[in-house]
DRENDO-1510 file (C-alpha; in Angstrom, 1 decimal, always signed):
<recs>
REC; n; res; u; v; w
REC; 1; UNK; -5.5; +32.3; -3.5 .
REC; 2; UNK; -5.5; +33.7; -0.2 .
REC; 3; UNK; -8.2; +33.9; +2.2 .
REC; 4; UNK; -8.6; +35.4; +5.9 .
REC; 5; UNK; -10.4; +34.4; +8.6 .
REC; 6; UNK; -11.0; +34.7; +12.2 .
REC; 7; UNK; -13.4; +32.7; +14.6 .
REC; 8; UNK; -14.1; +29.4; +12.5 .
REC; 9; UNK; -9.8; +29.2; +11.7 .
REC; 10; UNK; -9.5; +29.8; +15.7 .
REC; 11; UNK; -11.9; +27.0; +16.7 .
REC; 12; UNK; -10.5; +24.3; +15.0 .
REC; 13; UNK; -6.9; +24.5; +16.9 .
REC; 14; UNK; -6.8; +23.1; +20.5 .
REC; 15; UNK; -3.1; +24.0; +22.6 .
REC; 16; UNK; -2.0; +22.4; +25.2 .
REC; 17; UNK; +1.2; +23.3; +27.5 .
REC; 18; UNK; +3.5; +19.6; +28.3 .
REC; 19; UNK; +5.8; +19.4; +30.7 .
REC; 20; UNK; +8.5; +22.1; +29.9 .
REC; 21; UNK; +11.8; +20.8; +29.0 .
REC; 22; UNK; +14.4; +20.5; +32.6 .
REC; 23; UNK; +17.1; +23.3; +32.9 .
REC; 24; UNK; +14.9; +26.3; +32.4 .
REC; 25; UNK; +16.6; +27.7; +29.4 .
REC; 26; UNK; +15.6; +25.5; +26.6 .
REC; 27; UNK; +17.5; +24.7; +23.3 .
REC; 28; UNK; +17.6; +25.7; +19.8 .
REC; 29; UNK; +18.0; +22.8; +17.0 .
REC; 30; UNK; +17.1; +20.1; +19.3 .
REC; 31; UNK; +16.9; +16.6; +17.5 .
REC; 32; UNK; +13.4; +14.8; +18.2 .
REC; 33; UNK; +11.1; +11.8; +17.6 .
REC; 34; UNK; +8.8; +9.1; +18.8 .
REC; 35; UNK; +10.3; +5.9; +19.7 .
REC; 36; UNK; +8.8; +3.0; +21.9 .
REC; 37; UNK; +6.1; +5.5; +23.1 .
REC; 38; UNK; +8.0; +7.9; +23.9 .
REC; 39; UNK; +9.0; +11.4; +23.3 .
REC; 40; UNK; +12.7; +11.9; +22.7 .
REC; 41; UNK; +14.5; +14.9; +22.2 .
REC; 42; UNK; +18.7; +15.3; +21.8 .
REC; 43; UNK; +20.8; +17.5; +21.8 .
REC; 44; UNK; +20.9; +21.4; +20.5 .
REC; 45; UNK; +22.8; +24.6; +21.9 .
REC; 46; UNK; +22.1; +27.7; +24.3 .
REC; 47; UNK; +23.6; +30.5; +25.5 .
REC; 48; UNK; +23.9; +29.5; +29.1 .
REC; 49; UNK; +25.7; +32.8; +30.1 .
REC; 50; UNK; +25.4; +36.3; +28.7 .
REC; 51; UNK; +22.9; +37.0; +24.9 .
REC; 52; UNK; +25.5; +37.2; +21.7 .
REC; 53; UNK; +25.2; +41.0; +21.5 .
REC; 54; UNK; +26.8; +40.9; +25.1 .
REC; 55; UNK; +29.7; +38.8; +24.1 .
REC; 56; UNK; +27.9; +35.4; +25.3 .
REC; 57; UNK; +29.4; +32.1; +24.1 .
REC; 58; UNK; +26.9; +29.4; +22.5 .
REC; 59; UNK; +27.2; +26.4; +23.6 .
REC; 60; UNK; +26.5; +22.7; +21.5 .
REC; 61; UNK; +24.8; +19.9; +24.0 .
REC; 62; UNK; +24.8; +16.0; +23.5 .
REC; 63; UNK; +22.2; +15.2; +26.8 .
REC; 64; UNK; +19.1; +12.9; +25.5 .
REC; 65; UNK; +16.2; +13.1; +27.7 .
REC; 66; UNK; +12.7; +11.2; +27.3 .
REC; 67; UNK; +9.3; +12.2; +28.3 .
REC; 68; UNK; +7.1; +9.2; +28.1 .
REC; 69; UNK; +3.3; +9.3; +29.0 .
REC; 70; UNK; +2.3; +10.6; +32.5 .
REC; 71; UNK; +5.7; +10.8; +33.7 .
REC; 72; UNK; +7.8; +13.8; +33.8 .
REC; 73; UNK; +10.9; +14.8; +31.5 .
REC; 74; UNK; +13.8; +12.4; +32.7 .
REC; 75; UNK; +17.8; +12.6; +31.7 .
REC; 76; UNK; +18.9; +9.6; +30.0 .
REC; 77; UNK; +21.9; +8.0; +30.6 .
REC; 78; UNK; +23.2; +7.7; +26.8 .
REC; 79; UNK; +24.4; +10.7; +25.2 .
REC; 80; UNK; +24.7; +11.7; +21.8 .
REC; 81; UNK; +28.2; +10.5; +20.3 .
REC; 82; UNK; +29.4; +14.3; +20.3 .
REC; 83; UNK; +27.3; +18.1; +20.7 .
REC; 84; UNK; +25.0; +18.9; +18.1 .
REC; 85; UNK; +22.5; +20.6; +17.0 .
REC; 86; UNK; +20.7; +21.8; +13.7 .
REC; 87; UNK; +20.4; +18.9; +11.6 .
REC; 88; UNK; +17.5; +16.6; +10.3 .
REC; 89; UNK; +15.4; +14.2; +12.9 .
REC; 90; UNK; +12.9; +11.7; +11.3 .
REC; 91; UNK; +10.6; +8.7; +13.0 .
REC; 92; UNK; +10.6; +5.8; +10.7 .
REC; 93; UNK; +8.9; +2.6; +12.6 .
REC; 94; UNK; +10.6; +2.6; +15.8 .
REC; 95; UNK; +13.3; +4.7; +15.3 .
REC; 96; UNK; +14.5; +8.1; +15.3 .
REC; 97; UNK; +17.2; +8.8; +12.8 .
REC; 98; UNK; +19.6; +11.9; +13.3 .
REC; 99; UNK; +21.1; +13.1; +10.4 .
REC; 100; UNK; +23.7; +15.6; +10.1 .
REC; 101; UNK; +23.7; +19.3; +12.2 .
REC; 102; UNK; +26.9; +21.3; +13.8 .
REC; 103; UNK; +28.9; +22.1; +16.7 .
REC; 104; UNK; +30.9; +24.4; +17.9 .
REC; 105; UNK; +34.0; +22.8; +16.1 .
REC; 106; UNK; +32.8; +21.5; +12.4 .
REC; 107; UNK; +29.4; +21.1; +10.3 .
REC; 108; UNK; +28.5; +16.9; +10.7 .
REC; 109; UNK; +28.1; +14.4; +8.1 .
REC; 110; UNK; +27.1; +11.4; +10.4 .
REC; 111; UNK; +23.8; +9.5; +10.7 .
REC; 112; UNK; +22.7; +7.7; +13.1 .
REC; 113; UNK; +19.4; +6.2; +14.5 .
REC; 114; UNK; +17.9; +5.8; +18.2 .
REC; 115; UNK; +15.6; +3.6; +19.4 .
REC; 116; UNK; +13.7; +3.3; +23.0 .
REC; 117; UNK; +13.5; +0.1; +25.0 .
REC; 118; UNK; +11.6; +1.4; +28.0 .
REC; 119; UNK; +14.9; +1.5; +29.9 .
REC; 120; UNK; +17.6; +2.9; +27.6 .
REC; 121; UNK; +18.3; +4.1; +23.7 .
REC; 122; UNK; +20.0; +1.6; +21.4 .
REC; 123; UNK; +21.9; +2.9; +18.6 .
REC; 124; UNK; +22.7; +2.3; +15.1 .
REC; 125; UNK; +24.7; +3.5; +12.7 .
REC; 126; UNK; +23.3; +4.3; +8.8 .
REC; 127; UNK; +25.7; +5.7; +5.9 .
REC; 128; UNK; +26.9; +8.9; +6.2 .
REC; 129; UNK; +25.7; +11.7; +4.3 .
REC; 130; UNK; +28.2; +12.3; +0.9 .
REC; 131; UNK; +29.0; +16.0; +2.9 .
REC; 132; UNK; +28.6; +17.7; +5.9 .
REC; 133; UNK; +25.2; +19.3; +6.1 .
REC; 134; UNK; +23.6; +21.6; +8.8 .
REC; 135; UNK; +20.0; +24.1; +8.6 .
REC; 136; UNK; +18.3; +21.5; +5.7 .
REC; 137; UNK; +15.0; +20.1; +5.6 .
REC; 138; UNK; +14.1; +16.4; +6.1 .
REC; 139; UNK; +11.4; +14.0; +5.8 .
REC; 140; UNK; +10.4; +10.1; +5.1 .
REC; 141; UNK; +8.8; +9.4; +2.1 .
REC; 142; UNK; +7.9; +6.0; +0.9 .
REC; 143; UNK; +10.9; +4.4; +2.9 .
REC; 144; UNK; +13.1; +6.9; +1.6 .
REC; 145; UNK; +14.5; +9.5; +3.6 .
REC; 146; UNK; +15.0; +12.9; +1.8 .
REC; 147; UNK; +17.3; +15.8; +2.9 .
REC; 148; UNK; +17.1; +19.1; +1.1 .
REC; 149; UNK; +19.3; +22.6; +1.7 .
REC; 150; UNK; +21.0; +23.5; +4.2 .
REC; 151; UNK; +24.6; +24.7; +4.1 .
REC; 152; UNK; +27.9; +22.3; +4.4 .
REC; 153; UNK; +29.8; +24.8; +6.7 .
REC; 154; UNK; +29.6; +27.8; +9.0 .
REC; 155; UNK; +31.1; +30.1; +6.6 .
REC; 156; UNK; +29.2; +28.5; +3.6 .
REC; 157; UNK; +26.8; +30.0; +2.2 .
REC; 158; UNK; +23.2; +28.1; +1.9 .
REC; 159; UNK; +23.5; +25.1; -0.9 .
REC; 160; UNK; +20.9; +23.5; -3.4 .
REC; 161; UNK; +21.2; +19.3; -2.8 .
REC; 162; UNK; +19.1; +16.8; -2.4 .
REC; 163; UNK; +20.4; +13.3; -1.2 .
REC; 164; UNK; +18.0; +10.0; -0.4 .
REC; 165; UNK; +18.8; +7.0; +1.6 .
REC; 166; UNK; +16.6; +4.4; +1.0 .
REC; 167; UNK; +15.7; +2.5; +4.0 .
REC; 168; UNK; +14.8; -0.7; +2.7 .
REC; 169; UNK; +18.2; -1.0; +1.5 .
REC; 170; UNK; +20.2; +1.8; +3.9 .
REC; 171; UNK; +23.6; +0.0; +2.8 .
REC; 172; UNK; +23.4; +1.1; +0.0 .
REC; 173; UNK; +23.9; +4.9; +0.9 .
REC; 174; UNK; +22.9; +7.9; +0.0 .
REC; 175; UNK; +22.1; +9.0; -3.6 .
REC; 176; UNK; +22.1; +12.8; -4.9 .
REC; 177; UNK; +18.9; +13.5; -7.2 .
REC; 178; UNK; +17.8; +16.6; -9.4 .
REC; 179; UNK; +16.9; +19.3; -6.5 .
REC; 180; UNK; +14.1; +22.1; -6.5 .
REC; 181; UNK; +13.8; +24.1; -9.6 .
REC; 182; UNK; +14.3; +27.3; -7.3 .
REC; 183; UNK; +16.9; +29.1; -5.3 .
REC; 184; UNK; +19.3; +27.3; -2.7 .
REC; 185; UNK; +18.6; +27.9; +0.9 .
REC; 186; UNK; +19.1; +27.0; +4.3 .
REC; 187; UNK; +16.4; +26.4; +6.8 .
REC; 188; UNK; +13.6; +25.4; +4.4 .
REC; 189; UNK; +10.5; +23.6; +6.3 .
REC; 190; UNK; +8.8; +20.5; +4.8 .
REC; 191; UNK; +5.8; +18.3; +5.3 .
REC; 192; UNK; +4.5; +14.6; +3.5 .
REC; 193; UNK; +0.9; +14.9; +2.5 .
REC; 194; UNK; -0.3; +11.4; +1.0 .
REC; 195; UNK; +2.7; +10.4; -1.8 .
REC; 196; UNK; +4.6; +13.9; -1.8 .
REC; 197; UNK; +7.0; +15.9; +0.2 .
REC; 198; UNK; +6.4; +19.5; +0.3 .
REC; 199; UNK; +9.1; +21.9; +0.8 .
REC; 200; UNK; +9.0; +25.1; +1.9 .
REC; 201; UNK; +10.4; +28.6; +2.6 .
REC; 202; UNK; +13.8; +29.1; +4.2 .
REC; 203; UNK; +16.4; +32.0; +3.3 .
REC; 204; UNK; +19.1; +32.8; +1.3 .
REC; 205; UNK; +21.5; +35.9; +0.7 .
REC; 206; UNK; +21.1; +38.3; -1.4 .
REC; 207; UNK; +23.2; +41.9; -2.2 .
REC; 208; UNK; +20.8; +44.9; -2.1 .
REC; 209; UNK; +21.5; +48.0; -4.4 .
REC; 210; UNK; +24.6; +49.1; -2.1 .
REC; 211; UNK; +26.5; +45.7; -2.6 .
REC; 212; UNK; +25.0; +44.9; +1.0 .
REC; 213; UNK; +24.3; +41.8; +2.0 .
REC; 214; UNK; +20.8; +40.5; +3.5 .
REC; 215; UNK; +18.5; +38.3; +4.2 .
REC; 216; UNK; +16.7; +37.1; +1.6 .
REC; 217; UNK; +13.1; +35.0; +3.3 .
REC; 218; UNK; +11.9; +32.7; +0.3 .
REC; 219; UNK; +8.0; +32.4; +0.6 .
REC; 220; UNK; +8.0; +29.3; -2.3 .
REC; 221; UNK; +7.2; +25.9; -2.4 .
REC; 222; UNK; +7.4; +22.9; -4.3 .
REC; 223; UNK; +6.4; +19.1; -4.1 .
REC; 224; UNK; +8.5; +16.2; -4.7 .
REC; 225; UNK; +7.3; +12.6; -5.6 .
REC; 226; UNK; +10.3; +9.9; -5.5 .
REC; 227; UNK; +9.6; +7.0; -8.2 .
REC; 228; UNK; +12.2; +4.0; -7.9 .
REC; 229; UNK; +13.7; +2.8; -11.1 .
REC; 230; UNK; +16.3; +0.2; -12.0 .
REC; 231; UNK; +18.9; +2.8; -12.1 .
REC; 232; UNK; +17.8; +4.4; -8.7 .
REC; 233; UNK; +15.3; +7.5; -8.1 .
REC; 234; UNK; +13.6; +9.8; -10.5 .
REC; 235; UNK; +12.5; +12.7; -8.9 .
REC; 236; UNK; +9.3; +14.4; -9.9 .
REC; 237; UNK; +9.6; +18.0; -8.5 .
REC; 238; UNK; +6.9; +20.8; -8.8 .
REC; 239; UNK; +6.4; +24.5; -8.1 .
REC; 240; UNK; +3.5; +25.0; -5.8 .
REC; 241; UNK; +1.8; +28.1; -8.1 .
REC; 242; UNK; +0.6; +30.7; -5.4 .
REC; 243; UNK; +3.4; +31.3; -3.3 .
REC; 244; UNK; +3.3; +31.9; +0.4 .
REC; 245; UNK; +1.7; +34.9; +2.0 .
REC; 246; UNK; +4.6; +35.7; +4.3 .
REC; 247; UNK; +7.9; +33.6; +4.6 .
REC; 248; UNK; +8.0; +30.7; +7.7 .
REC; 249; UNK; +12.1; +30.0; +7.4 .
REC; 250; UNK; +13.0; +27.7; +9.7 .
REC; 251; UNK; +9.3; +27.7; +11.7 .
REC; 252; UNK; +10.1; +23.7; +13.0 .
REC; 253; UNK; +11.5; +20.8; +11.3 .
REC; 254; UNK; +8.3; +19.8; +10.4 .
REC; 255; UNK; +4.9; +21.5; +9.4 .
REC; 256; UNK; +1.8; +19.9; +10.6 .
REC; 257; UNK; -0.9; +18.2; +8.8 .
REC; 258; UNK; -4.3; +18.7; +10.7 .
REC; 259; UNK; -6.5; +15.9; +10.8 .
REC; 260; UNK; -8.7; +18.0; +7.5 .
REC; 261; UNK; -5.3; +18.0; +5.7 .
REC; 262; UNK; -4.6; +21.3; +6.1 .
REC; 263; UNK; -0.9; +22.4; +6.4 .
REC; 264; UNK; -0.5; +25.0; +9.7 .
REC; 265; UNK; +2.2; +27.4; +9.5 .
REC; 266; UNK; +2.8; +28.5; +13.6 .
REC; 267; UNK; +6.4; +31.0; +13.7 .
REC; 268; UNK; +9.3; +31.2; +11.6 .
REC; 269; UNK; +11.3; +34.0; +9.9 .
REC; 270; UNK; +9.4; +36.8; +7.4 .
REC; 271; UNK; +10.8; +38.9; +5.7 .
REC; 272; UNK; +9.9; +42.0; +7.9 .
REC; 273; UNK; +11.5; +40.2; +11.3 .
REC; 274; UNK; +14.4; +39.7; +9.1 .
REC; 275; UNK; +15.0; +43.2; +9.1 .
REC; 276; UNK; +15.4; +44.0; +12.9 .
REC; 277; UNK; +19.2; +44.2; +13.3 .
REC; 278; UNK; +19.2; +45.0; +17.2 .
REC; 279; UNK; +18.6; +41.8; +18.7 .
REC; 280; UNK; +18.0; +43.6; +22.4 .
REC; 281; UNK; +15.1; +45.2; +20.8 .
REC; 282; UNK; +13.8; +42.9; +18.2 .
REC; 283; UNK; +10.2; +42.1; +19.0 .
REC; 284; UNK; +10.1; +38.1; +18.5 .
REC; 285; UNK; +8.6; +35.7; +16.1 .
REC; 286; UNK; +5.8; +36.3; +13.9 .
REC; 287; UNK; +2.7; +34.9; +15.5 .
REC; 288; UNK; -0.2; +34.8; +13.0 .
REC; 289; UNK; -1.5; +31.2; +12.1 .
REC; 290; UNK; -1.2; +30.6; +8.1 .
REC; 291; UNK; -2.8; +27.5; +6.8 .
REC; 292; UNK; -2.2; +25.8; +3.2 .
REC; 293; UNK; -4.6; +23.3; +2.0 .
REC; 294; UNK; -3.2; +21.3; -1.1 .
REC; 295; UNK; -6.3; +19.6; -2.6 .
REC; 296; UNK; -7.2; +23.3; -3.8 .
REC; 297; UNK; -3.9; +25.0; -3.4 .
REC; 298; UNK; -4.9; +27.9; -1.5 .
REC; 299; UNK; -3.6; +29.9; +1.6 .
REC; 300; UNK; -5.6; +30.6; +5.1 .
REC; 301; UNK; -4.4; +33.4; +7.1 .
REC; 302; UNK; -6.3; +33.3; +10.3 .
REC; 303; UNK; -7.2; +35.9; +11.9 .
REC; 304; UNK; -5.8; +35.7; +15.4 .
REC; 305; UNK; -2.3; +34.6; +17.3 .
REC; 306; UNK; -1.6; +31.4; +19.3 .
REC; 307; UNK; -1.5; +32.2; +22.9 .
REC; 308; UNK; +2.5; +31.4; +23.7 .
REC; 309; UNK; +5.5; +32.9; +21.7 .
REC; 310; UNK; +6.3; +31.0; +18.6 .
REC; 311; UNK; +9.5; +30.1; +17.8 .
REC; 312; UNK; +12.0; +29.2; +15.4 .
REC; 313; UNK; +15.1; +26.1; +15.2 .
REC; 314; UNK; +13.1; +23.5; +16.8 .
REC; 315; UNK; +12.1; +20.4; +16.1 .
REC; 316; UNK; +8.0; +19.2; +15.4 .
REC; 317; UNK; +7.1; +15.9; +16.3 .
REC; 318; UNK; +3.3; +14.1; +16.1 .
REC; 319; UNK; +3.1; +12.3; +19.3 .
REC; 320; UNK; -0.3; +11.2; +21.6 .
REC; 321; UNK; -2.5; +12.6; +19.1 .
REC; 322; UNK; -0.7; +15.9; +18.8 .
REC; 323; UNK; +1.9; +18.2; +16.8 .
REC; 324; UNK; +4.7; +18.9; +19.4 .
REC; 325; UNK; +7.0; +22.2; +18.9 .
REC; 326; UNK; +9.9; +21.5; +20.7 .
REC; 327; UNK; +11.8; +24.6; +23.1 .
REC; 328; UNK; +13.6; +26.6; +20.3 .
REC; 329; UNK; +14.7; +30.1; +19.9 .
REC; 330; UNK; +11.9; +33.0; +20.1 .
REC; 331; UNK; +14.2; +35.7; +19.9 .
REC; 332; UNK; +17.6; +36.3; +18.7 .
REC; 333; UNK; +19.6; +34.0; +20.7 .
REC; 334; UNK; +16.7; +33.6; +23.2 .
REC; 335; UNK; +15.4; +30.1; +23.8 .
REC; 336; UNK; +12.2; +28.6; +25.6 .
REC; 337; UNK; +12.1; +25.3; +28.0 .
REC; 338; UNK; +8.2; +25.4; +26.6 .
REC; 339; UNK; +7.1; +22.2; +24.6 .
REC; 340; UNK; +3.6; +23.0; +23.3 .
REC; 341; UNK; +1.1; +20.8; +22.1 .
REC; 342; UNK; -1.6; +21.4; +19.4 .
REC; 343; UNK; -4.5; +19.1; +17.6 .
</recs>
C-alpha cells in the first residue's frame, strides 16, 4: 500500500548541516563509522580535475579523517592500507570494519577493522572475503556481519552472493548462505529493523527490444533472519509483498530507521534518472522523501523535498543522535564536501 502525504511527513524530519568534509570537492564511496565517539570516514574517489564526459581521470583515495564532537574535521595520520572506495563499512562495538570496495587497479577482497583511541586508529585484520567484492550491501545482524551483491570486478557484471562472518568467532571466516530469491544486483541498500536485515533496490542490466543494454533500477525488497545451527547459518529470506514506489539504488550504505520505526528513503537512482545519458545535462538525484514502515508493510511518499541535493555512493552512519549522509556523488561524477544530519 502506498500512501502520500505532505505537512505531517515534513514535520517529523529535522536536518542539520555538520561541518563539511576538508578539500571542497567531496568523495563518492567513502567508508564510515562511529568509533570511540567519533565520526570516521576513509577513503573514496573524485575527479579532482576535469568531469568524465571531458576526459577527467577518477582518482581512488586512502586519507582517514575524524570529526569528533565540537571540533572540526581533522586529517589523521594513518591511512588506509591502499585507495579504496565502494565497499561495505559497519560499527560493531567499538569498531568500524571495512570490507571490500575497488581502486583504480583491481576489485578488493580484504577486511579490515578501525578503532579510535582519542589520539590515533588501531587496526585489525579479519578474514578475507572468499572473492573480491565492490557496490554490495552490508549490515550487522546478531553478531554476524552480512554482505549481499555487488559485483567481483569492473568489467563483471552485478552477482547474487551472500557471505557471513560471524563475529563472535571471526576466525573462522566467512561462510556463503542461500541469497535473495530475486535478481542479482549491484548497489542494493539495506537496513536492520529488530531481528532482520532488510535489503533493498539496487540495479542490474538488462537488454531492451534492440539487444541494447540498460539499466535495469530494481524497486524490491526482501528480509533476511540468520538462525545458527550446528552446521553453520540457515538463512530465512522473505520477499517484502508491495514493492517500492520508485527505485533508491545505491541511496547510502545504510537506510535510516526513525525513532517510530519507520524506514526513510532520502536519494538514490530511479528508474527515470537512469535514463539521462548526458551527464552535462542530467538534472541530479531524485529528491522526494519515501518512507517504509514494516509493522504494516506500507509505503509513505511525502509530499515535499529535503532542502540540500541528495545523493548517491555514500556512506550513512547514526552518530550524536542522528542519521549522517556522508559527501557522495549528486550528479554524474559530481560529488559534495556536504555531510548532512537528520533525526
Amino acid at each position: 500500500m502506498l500512501t502520500i502525504t505532505k505537512l505531517a511527513a515534513q514535520d517529523t524530519l529535522q536536518w542539520a548541516a555538520l561541518p563539511e568534509l576538508p578539500g571542497g570537492k567531496g568523495w563518492a564511496g567513502m567508508y564510515a563509522g562511529v568509533s570511540g565517539g567519533a565520526l570516521i570516514c576513509m577513503g573514496g574517489a573524485n575527479f579532482p580535475g576535469q568531469m568524465p564526459w571531458q576526459g577527467g581521470k577518477k582518482v581512488w583515495y586512502d586519507d582517514i579523517y575524524v570529526l569528533e564532537p565540537g571540533k572540526s574535521w581533522a586529517k589523521a595520520e594513518q591511512k588506509l592500507p591502499h585507495p579504496a572506495a565502494y565497499g561495505v563499512s559497519v560499527t560493531c562495538g567499538n569498531k568500524i570494519i571495512l570490507a571490500g570496495g575497488s581502486n583504480e587497479k583491481e576489485h578488493l577482497n580484504t577486511v579490515t577493522a578501525y578503532e579510535w583511541n582519542g589520539k590515533k586508529l588501531e587496526q585489525t585484520s579479519y578474514p578475507s572475503l572468499p572473492q573480491p567484492l565492490a557496490n554490495m550491501a552490508g549490515a550487522v545482524l546478531d553478531d554476524a556481519m552480512v554482505v549481499a551483491g555487488g559485483s567481483n570486478s569492473a568489467a563483471g557484471g552485478a552477482i547474487k552472493k551472500c557471505y557471513v562472518l560471524d563475529l563472535r568467532r571471526p576466525q573462522q571466516g566467512w561462510a556463503e548462505i542461500t541469497p535473495w530469491p530475486g535478481p542479482e544486483r549491484i548497489f542494493p541498500v539495506c537496513a536492520v529493523y529488530k531481528d532482520a536485515m532488510y535489503m533493498f533496490s539496487g540495479e542490474t542490466t538488462r537488454l531492451n527490444s534492440k539487444g541494447e543494454k540498460f539499466r535495469h533500477i530494481l524497486q524490491d525488497g526482501y528480509t533476511l533472519r540468520l538462525h545458527r545451527t550446528a552446521n553453520g547459518w540457515a538463512p530465512e529470506w522473505k520477499k517484502i509483498p508491495v514493492p517500492m514506489p520508485r527505485g533508491a539504488s545505491a541511496a547510502g550504505g545504510t537506510v535510516p530507521v526513525l525513532q517510530d520505526g519507520r524506514f526513510l528513503f532520502w536519494g538514490g537512482v530511479d528508474a527515470v534518472t537512469a535514463r539521462y545519458k548526458d551527464p552535462a545535462t542530467h538534472p541530479g538525484i531524485v529528491r522526494n522523501i519515501l518512507y517504509y514502515a514494516p509493522e504494516t508493510e506500507t509505503w509513505e511518499l511525502a509530499g515535499y523535498e529535503a532542502a540540500f541535493p541528495s545523493r548517491v555512493t555514500l556512506p550513512v552512519v547514526y552518530w550524536q543522535g542522528r542519521w549522517i549522509y556522508i559527501s557522495g556523488e549528486i550528479k554524474p561524477g559530481v560529488r559534495t564536501p556536504a555531510v548532512i544530519g537528520v533525526k
